[in-house]
N, C-alpha and C positions, 0 to 999 in steps of 0.2 A: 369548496375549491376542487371542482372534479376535472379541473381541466386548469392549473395553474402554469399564468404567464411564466417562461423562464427566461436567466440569462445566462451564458455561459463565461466568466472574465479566463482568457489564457486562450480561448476558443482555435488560436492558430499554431498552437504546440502542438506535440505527441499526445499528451494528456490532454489535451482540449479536444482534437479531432476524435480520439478514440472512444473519449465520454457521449459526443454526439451518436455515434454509431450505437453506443451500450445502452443509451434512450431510445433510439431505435428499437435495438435487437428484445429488450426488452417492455416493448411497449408502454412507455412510460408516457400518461397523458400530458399534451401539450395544448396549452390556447395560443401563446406568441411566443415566440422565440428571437431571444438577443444576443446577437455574437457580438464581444469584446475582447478586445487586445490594446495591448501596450500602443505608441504614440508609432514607434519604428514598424508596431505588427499591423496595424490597420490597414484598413482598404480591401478591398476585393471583395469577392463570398466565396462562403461556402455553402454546401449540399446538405440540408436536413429535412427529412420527412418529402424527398422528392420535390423539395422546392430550395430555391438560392437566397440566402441570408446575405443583407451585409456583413461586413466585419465593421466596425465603430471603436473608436477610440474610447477606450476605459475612461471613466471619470469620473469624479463623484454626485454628478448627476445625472448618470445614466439608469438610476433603477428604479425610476415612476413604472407604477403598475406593472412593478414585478412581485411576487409570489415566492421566488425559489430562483435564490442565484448559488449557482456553483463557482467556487475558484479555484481552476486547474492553472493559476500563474504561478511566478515565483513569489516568495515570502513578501519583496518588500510592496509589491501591488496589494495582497490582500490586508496585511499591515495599513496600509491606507484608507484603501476602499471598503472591504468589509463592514465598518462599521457608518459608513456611509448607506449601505445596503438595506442594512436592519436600524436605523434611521429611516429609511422611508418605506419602512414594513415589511422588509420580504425575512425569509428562514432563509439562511447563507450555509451553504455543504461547503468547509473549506478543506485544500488537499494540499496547501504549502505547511510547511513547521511552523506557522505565525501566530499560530492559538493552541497548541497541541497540549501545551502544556502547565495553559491558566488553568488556573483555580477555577474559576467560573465555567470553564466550556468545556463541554462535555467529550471524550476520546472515544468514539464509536467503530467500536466490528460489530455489526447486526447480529451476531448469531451468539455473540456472549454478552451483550451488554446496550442491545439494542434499545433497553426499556428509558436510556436516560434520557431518549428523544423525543423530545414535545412539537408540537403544530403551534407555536407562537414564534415570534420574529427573534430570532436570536444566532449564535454561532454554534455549528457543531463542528467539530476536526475530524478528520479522517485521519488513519495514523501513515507512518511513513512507511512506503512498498515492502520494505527486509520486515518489521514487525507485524505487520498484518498478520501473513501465513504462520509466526512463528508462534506468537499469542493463541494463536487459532488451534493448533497442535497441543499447547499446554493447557488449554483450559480444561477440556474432560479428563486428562493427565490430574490437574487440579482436583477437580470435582470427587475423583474415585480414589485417589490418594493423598492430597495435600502436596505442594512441591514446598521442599525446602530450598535447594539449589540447583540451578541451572548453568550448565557452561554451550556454549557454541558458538561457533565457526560460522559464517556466512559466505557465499559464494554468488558475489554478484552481477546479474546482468550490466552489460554497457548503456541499455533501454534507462539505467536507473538515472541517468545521466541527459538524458531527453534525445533529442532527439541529435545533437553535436555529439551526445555520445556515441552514438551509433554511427555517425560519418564519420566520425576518426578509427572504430574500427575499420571500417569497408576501406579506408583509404590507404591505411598501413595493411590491411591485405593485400592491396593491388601494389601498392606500394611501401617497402620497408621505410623510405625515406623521405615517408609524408612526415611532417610537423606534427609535434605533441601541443595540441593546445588544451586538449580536455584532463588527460591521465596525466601524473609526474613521470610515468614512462610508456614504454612501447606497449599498447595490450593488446595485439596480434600475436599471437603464439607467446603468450606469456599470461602471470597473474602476478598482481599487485597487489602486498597488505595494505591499501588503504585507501578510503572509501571518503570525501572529502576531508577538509584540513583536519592537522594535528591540534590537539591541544595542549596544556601546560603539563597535564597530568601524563602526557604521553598515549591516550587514547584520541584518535578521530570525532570527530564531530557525530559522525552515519552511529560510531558503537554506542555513546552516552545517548543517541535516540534513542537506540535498543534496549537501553537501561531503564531511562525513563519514563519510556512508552507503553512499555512492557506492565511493570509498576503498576500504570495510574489504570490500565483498562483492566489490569486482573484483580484490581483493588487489592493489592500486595503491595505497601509502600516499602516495607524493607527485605523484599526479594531479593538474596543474593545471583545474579548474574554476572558472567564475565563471558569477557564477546572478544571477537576478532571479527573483523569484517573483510572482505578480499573482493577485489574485484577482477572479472576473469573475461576471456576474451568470446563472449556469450553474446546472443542481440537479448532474448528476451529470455525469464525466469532465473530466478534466484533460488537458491539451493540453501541449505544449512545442514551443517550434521552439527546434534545436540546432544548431551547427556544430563539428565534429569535425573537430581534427588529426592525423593518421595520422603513422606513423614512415615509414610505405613507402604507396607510389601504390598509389591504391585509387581505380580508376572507378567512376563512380553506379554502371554495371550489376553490377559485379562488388559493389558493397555492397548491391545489391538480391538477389542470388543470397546472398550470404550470410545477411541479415536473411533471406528465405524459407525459408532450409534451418534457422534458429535453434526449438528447441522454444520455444509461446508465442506468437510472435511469424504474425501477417496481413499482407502487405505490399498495400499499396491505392494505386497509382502509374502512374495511366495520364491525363496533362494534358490530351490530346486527347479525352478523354472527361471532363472534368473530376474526376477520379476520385482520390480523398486521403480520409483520414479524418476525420470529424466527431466532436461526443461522440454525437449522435445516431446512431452508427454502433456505439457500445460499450454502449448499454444495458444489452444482456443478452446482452454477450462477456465472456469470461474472458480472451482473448487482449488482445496488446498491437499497435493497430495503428500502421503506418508509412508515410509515403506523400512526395510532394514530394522524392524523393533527387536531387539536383543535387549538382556540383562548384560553389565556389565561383568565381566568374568573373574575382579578383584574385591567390589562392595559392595556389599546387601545394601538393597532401595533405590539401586543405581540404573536406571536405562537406558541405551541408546536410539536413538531413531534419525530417521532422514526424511527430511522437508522438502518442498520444492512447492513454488506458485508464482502464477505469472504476475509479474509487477508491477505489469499496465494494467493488464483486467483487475482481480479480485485484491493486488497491491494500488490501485487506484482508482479506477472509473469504477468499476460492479459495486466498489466499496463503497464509492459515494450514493452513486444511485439504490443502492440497499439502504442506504441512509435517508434517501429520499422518500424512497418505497413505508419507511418505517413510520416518517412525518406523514405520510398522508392514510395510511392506516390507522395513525392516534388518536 
């Protein structure tokens, strides 16, 4: 399969458009290419590889002699059609929360846990944009100390929100007295604790992903974390500040050598030069950067650091096509 047919379902979102680009940018071999969308999103084309796709209505007979379908839709498209997919034989890269968290289907970041990806027809998940980079940060953390517990803060793009998230910022910039249809409130000069719905427990939906997800890719099932997630008036990258309990002493320096030596990961950590990372720093990185490493200054084994990655690239498209990259090297 050196040259495997794809399809793309969600193709006219944020995350659809940007995935074709990221196949592009990364020269990802193509024989045919299928854009799919929803019944409301179809019609028209789009631009890949210098030439015009239709767009086609999703359906569960859209994926004869496909090879490799991605789904950059929402949960309840891939919920449907995915296994529709791998029924007629293709490997499905999927980026909604609709398998993340089966038993059966494998949670992949490439660069920690790449190995659970096989070359036969079946589902893998990509995890969700705020977990990627943060996973990403604790695994060589893991690897050179063991974590016992993790607490952090999330600080998240309006991007995470697709692409209405992003017009209800721009519009309550222009206008204080545009309509809230996306946030519970205003997020133009403001942040909001919470990051979709509540739940019974009194956490969000966004933080028990970060629980979860966290969990099943560091194969940690009973990792203590506890999260707060925020959403802040940002277009793209997510932020976190984290503090990390280790089982065994682990100095800042000695966590900066490891976070540097991790595939992924840019360590940006020099206070004398005021030098940490921004989202303004991830635009157009795939990497996950880290910076602000400190012990904390009340309990052995404790350390601080600061996250940031962009949540379209490496929290979604890079992530899936690394995923891709990984099935065709197997």
């Amino acid at each position: 399969m050196s040259a495997p047919n794809i399809a793309v379902v969600g193709a006219t979102g944020l995350v659809g458009q940007l995935l074709l680009r990221t196949l592009e940018q990364r020269s990802f071999p193509c024989g045919h290419m299928r854009l799919l969308a929803s019944a409301r999103s179809a019609g028209g084309k789009l631009e890949f590889k210098g030439r015009e796709w239709p767009v086609l209505e999703a359906r569960a007979d859209s994926f004869e002699d496909c090879d490799l379908v991605f789904f950059a839709a929402m949960g309840g498209l891939s919920r449907t059609l995915a296994p529709a997919a791998v029924a007629a034989g293709a490997m499905v890269i999927d980026k909604s929360g609709s398998w993340r968290l089966d038993p059966e289907v494998p949670l992949v970041v490439p660069e920690i846990n790449g190995h659970l990806v096989e070359r036969t027809p079946g589902i893998v998940a990509s995890p969700n944009c705020s977990t990627t980079g943060f996973v990403l940060a604790l695994a060589p953390l893991h690897r050179a100390a063991g974590i016992r517990r993790v607490t952090v803060t999330t600080l998240q793009a309006v991007s995470g929100c697709g692409r209405d998230g992003v017009d209800e910022l721009h519009a309550q910039q222009n206008d204080r007295a545009a309509p809230r249809k996306v946030f519970a409130h205003q997020i133009a000069d403001n942040v909001v604790p919470q990051c979709e719905d509540f739940l019974d427990n009194g956490y969000t939906i966004e933080e028990m992903k970060l629980l979860h997800e966290t969990r099943k890719i560091l194969d940690l099932p009973k990792l203590e974390v506890s999260m707060t997630c925020v959403r802040v008036p940002v277009e793209i990258g997510h932020s976190a500040s984290i503090l990390v309990e280790t089982e065994r002493p682990l100095t800042a320096e000695q966590a900066r050598e490891a976070l540097a030596a991790q595939e992924g990961i840019r360590v940006l950590d020099d206070p004398a030069a005021n030098l940490y990372p921004t989202p303004q720093d991830c635009l157009e990185d795939d990497q996950v950067l880290v910076g602000r490493v400190r012990a904390d200054l009340n309990r052995p084994n404790h350390l601080w650091m600061w996250q940031v990655a962009n949540n379209l690239r490496k929290g979604a498209c890079t992530n899936a096509v690394q995923i891709a990259e990984c099935m065709m090297a197997e």
